[in-house]
Phi, psi and omega in degrees: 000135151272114191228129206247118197251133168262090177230154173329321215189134177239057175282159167285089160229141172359299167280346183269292163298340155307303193305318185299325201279331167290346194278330176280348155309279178335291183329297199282049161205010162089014173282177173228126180249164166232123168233122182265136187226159140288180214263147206237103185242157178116183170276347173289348182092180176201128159272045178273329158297350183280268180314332184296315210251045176242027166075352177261187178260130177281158090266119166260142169253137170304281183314334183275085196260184197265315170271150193302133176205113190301310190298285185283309209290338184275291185312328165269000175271340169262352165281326172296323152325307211275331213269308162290326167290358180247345191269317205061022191297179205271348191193107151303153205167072209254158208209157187049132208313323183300307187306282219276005152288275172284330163313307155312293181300336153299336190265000164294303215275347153301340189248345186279331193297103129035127174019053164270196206247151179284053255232131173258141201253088170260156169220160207216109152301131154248318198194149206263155173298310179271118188215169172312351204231034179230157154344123179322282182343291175316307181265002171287325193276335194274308137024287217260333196289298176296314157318312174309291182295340156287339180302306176291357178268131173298330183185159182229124204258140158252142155283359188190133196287332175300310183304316178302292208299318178282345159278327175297342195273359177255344200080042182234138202038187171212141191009310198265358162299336209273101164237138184281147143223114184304133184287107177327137174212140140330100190260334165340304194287341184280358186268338167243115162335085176268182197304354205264329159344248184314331177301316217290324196292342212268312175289344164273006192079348189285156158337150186268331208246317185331136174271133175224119180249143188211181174216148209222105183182171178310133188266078203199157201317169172046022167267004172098021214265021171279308171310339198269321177290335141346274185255017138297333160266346143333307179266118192292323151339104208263004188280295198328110209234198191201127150211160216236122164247145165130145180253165149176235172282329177263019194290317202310313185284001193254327182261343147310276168337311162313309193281324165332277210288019156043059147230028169314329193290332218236341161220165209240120174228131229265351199067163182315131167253172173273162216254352169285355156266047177267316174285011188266323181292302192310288179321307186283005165268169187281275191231146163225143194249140158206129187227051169283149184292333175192141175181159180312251171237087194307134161312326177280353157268331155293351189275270193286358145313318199293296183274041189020087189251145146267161204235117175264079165284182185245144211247104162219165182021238197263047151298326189258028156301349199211326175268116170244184169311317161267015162222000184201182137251095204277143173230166176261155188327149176096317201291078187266357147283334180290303196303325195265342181288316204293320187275340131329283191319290194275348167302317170282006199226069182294359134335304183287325191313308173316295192308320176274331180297344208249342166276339140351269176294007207261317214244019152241353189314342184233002183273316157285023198282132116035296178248035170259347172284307166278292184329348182261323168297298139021283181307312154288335146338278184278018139269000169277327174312316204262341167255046163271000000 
């Protein structure tokens, strides 16, 4: 098949190494992918090195930016039109709501065309456009934006069976368009300690007896990290240190915020790392924590399952799809006596810490595996095929 993947951006992030990882999946099973991106800009770091050197064709459009630009969204929706019409590919496969807001519509209205290519049309929820905590407006226009467009798709991948339900409960697409497929990772490095563990705890300086909890995300709204400095002055306890790996736009206001609250001593803020050391952060950590407001299914909770960690969330979208009594803590958004008590809690106790980390890695281990993960996108593929 020739199959063509669209996404916004090749920042380090979740939806973007799943695209990496299916486009090196496909290849290396003998399709020919083409992956189309926008110019990948910012504090997030980029996998654009990566995607160049990953045996397939890299394309970037200038115009297909993260942010509504009227101006660039027509000019990338018609470089993407022209783009599908000269490749003809067998699949479309488009990923983050702007790419899959205009890829859909290009690869619609290209395939509508008088001996145009039969071309099947996927999308993938990595996180939904609309949520409680954004403008009515906004989110009335993505609503509808996405309805439109699920209408024009052959099938829609969730990353999390909470993403299906809730795009069905807006009214975008139907059922039977809907497959969960768990977003895929590289599970290997996370299954054994490497030596890089201790340099990283070694390079925070901490205390020999230090507890070290942590979280691992974008320095950016609704990712919690205000809950966590919460309920980091509850706790009294001087072992218990925090580190926030990851950059972004809030970082300047987050180390303030730190310096107030006269807990510089007690957190550690590491910046973007490269993402092969992430089992080394997952490993050198206690506990990790994510008290993001909203996401799919954050990758840093199946991560530190994966190095059998436990894990304290916040119960939003497909967090308990993974966290349970026996592998976690689920809390409800917000809940920042529940957050600093949990964390008490697994702090006296390595033992519960052992138990949840090892039934943990016991119940992700194949479900996020990479390629288990292609092979299902594979499969569906060729049953949009095999029901033409």
């Amino acid at each position: 098949m020739r199959i063509c993947h669209v996404i916004t951006r090749l920042i380090v992030g979740g939806a973007q190494e799943n695209t990496i990882l299916s486009c090196e999946g496909l290849c290396a099973r003998g399709h020919e992918v083409i992956l189309v991106s926008g110019p990948t800009v910012g504090p997030e770091g980029r996998l654009v090195g990566r995607a160049r050197g990953g045996g397939y064709r890299y394309v970037e459009l200038p115009p297909l930016v993260r942010q509504i630009s009227p101006g660039e969204d027509l000019a990338a929706y018609r470089a993407l039109a022209r783009l599908i019409g000269e490749l003809r590919p067998d699949i479309i496969h488009t990923h983050s709501s702007k790419a899959g807001i205009l890829g859909r519509q290009a690869a619609h209205d290209v395939r509508s065309r008088p001996g145009g290519p039969r071309v099947r049309i996927v999308h993938t929820i990595h996180g939904l456009a609309f949520h409680p905590y954004q403008n009515p407006l906004a989110n009335f226009l993505f609503t509808a934006l996405e309805r439109r467009a699920a209408r024009q798709s052959d099938a829609i991948i969730s990353v999390a069976d909470a993403m299906t339900n809730q795009a069905l409960a807006a009214g975008v697409g139907q059922r039977r368009q809907y497959t969960t497929i768990y977003s895929g990772m590289e599970v290997e490095p996370y299954m054994i300690r490497p030596a890089g563990a201790d340099r990283f705890r070694e390079s925070l300086n901490l205390p020999a007896d230090a507890i070290l909890i942590a979280q691992v995300s974008r320095l950016a709204e609704l990712k919690g990290h205000d809950f966590i400095l919460e309920a980091a002055r509850r706790i009294a306890d001087r072992r218990v240190h925090f580190c926030f790996v990851g950059d972004g736009w809030l970082a300047g206001q987050i180390k303030a915020a730190i310096a107030r609250s006269d807990l510089s001593d007690r957190f550690h803020l590491t910046g973007l790392l490269a993402p092969d050391l992430i089992p080394a952060v997952m490993h050198a950590s206690d506990i990790v924590i994510h008290c993001s407001l909203r996401e799919g299914l954050a990758r840093a909770i199946p991560q530190a399952m994966l190095a059998a960690r436990p894990v304290v969330s916040f119960d939003v979208d497909g967090a308990r799809e993974v966290i349970d009594e026996t592998t976690g803590v689920l809390l409800a958004p917000r809940d920042v006596a529940g957050l600093a008590a949990a964390i008490e809690k697994l702090t006296a106790s390595p033992q519960l810490r052992q138990q949840l980390g090892a039934a943990g890695r016991e119940k992700c281990r194949t479900i996020f595996d990479w390629r288990v993960m292609v092979e299902r996108i594979e499969r569906l593929y060729e049953s949009l095929f095999n029901n033409r």
